[in-house]
C-alpha positions in Angstrom: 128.8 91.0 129.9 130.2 93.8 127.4 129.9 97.2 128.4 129.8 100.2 126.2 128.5 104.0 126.4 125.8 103.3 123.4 123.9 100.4 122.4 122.6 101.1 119.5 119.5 98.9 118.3 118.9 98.6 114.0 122.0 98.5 111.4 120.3 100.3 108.9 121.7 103.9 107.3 120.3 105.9 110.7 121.9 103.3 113.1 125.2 103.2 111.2 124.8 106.5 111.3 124.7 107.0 114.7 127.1 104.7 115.0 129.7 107.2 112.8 129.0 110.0 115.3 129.4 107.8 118.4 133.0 107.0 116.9 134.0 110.3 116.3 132.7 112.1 119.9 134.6 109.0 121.6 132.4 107.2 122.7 132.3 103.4 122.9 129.5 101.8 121.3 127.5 98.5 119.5 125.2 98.4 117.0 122.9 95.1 117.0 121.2 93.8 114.2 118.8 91.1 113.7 119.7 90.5 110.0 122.4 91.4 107.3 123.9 94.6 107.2 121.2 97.4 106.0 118.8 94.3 106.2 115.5 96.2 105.1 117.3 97.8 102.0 118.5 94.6 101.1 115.0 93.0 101.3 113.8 96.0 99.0 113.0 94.5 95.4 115.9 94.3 92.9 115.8 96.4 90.1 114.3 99.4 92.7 115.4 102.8 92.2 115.3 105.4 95.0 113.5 108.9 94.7 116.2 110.9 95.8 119.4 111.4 94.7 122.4 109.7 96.3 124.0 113.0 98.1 121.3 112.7 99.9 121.3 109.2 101.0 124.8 109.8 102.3 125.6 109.1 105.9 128.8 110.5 107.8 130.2 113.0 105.5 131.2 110.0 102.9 130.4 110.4 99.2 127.8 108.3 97.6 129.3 108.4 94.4 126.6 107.0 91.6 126.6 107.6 87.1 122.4 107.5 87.6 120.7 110.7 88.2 119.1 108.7 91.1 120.6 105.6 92.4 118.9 101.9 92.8 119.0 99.4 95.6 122.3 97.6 94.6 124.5 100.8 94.4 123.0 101.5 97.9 123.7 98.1 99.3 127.1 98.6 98.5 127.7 101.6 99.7 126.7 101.2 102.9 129.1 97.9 103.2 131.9 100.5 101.9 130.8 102.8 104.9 130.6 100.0 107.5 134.3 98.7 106.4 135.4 102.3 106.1 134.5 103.4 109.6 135.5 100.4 111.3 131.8 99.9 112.6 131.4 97.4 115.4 128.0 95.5 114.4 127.0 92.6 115.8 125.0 91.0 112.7 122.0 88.5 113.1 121.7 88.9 116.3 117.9 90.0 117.7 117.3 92.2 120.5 114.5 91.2 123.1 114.5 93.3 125.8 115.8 96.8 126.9 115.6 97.3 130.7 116.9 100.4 132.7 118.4 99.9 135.9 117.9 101.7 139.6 121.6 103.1 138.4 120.7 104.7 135.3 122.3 102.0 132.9 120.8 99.6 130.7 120.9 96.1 130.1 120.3 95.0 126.4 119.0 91.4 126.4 119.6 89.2 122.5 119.4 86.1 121.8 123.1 85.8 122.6 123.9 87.9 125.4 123.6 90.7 127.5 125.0 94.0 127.0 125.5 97.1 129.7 125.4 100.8 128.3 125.0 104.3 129.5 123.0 105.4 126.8 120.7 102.9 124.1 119.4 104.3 120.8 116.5 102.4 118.3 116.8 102.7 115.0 114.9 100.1 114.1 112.7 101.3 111.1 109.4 99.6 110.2 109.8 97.6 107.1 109.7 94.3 109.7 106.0 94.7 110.3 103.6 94.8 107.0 100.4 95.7 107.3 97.6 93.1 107.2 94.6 93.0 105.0 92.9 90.7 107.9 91.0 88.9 105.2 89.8 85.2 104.6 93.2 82.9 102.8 96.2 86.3 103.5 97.7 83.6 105.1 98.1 81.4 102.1 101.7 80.4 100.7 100.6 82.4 98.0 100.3 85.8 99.0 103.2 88.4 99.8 103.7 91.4 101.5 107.6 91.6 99.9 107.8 92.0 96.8 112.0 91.0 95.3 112.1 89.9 91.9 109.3 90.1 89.1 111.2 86.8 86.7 109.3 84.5 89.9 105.7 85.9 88.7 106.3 85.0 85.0 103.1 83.9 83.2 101.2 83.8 86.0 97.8 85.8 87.2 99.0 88.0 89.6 96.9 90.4 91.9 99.0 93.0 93.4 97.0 95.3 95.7 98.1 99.1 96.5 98.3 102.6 95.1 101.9 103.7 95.8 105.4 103.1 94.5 105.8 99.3 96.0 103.0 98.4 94.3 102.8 100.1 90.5 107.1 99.2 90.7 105.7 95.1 91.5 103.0 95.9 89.3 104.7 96.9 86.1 107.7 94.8 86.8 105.9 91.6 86.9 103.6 92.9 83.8 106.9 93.2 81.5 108.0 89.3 82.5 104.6 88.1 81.6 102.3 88.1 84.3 98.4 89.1 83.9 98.2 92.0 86.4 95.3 93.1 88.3 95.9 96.3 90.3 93.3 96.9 93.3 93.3 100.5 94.3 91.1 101.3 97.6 91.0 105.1 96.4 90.1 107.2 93.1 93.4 107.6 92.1 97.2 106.5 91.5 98.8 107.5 95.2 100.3 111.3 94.4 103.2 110.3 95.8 104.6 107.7 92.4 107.3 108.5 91.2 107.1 111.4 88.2 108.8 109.2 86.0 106.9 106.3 86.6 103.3 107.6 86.8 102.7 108.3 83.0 103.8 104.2 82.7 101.8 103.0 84.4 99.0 105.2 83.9 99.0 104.4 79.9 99.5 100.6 80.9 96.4 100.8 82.3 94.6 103.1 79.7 95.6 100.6 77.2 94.5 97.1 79.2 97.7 96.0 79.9 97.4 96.3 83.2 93.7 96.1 84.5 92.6 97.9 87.3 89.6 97.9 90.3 89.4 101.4 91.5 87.7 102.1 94.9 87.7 98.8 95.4 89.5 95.9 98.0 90.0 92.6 98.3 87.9 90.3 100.2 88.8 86.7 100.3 91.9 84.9 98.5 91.8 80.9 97.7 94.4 78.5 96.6 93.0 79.5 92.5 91.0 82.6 92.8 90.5 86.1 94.5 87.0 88.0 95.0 87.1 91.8 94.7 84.9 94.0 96.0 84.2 97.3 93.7 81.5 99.8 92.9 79.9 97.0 90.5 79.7 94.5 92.7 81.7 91.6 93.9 84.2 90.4 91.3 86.3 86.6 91.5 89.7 86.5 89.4 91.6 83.7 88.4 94.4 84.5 90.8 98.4 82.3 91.4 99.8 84.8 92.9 98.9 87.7 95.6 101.6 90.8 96.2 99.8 92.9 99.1 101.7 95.9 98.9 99.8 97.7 101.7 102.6 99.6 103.8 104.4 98.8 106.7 105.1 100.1 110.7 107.2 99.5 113.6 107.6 97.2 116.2 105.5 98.7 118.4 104.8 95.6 120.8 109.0 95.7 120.7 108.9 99.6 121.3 106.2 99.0 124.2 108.3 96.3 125.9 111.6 99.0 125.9 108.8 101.3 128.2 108.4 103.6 125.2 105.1 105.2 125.7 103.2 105.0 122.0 99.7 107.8 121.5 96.6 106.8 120.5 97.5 107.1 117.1 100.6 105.0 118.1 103.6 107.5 117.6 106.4 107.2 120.0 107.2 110.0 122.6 109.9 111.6 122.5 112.0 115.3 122.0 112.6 116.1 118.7 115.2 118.9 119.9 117.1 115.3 120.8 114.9 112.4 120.2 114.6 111.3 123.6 112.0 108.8 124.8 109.7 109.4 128.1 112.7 106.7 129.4 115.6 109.1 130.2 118.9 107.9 128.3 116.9 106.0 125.2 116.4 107.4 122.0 114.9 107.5 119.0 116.1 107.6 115.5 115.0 107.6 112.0 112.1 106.1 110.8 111.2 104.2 113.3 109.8 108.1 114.9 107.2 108.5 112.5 104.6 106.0 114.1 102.1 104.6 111.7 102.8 108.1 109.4 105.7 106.1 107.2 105.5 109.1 104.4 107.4 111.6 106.4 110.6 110.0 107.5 113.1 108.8 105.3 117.2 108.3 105.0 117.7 111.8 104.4 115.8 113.6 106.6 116.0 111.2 109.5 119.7 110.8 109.2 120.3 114.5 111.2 119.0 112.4 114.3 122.2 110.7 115.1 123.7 114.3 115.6 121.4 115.5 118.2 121.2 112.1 120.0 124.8 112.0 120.3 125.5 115.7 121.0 122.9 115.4 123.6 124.9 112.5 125.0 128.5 114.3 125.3 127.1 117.1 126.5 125.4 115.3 129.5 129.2 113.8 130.2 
């Protein structure tokens, strides 16, 4: 059994991240991942293009140096390889945690599917792009429909429903338009979510205005078969020639995982914990980055999560 002062659960930015400040106060440490390095940015879809702008996306004081005004998912894959090689980072890649348990002593025992591993401290950065969330309606579990959407050439020439208001959705939605595909965009609301991107709103906005794209508003989808879809919407129940469904309807963590650590969840299931140091109600386990925000996934991201790793680990040292 390996022993460390931190285990450190995700290898996304936050966990590398804390990872960096581990390092640097001294302290021994692991980080554990159940996919690839970064493994929910490099499941985000190809051609995607972050809101902010690269300084921000930084991690450990080490430049994210970009040409674009605001950088896209390749540039950030890479550069958090180029931070994991430059830091020395120990990561244990592909490797899933099951189980957290404290001990009568005060340590923990990390249980993966290869080992066990002793710590002090554990910190869970696990994020919440793992988990989407379900439409629970007839045929969602069809071969056909998505909650990930990666690469728009696959929905060439097809009739593709892609259903939400944000950015996941209009990005799948024009992307797949421009190979080819017939588009139908279901929107439960009024509106465009006010959160798209400025410089992709008037896009798809005039797509739409135009018929490119067609549009339910106020409306959801009900049932999905092998061929066709039916839409429900102010007019009445509507069934599409359908090949392809990309249900673009958010994501949230692990909270049966989160539960099974001991971390207490509220009714509206946000984790407890301190934000002066992002401890959980379990002494010695912590919280960090997006994984904080509960089923509220619009308030956390890289860059203002990434000031967690700080306080978890500067509460650590100074506890000896």
């Amino acid at each position: 059994m390996e022993e460390f002062d931190v285990v450190i659960v995700g290898g996304g930015p936050i966990g590398m991240a804390c990872a960096i400040e581990a390092g640097r106060a001294g302290l021994t440490y692991v980080v554990i991942e159940k996919g690839t390095l970064v493994n929910s940015l490099f499941n985000y879809p190809v051609f995607m293009t972050f809101f902010s702008t690269s300084q921000r996306l930084e991690i450990g004081g080490l430049p994210f140096v970009t040409v674009h005004p605001k950088p896209n998912r390749n540039e950030a894959v890479e550069y958090y390889r180029r931070v994991a090689e430059t830091c020395k980072l120990n990561m244990r890649l592909f490797e899933t945690v099951t189980q957290v348990n404290k001990q009568a002593d005060g340590s923990f025992l990390t249980e993966t599917v290869r080992g066990t591993y002793r710590s002090r401290k554990v910190i869970v950065a696990t994020g919440f792009y793992d988990v989407p969330v379900m439409m629970d309606i007839p045929g969602e579990e069809l071969s056909k429909v998505t909650h990930y959407y990666k690469d728009p050439h696959f929905y060439a020439f097809q009739d593709v429903i892609v259903v939400g208001a944000n950015n996941s959705a209009i990005d799948a939605a024009l992307e797949t338009y421009r190979k080819g595909a017939r588009v139908t965009l279901i929107i439960r609301g009024d509106e465009i979510g006010p959160n798209v991107k400025y410089w992709v709103r008037p896009d798809i906005e005039n797509r739409i205005k135009e018929g490119s794209i067609r549009a339910y508003f106020g409306s959801r989808l009900s049932a999905i078969r092998e061929t066709e879809a039916d839409i429900e919407t102010p007019g009445g129940l509507v069934t599409l020639k359908n090949d392809f469904v990309i249900a673009m309807t958010g994501y949230h963590p692990d909270f049966k995982l989160l539960s099974r650590f001991g971390i207490n969840l509220s009714e509206a299931l946000r984790p407890e914990y301190l934000e002066n140091n992002m401890e959980t109600n379990v002494p010695g386990l912590y919280l960090a980055g997006v994984v904080c925000g509960g089923m509220d996934t619009h308030k956390l991201f890289i860059e203002n999560s990434r000031v967690h790793a700080g306080l978890i680990i500067q509460d650590i040292t100074k506890r000896g």
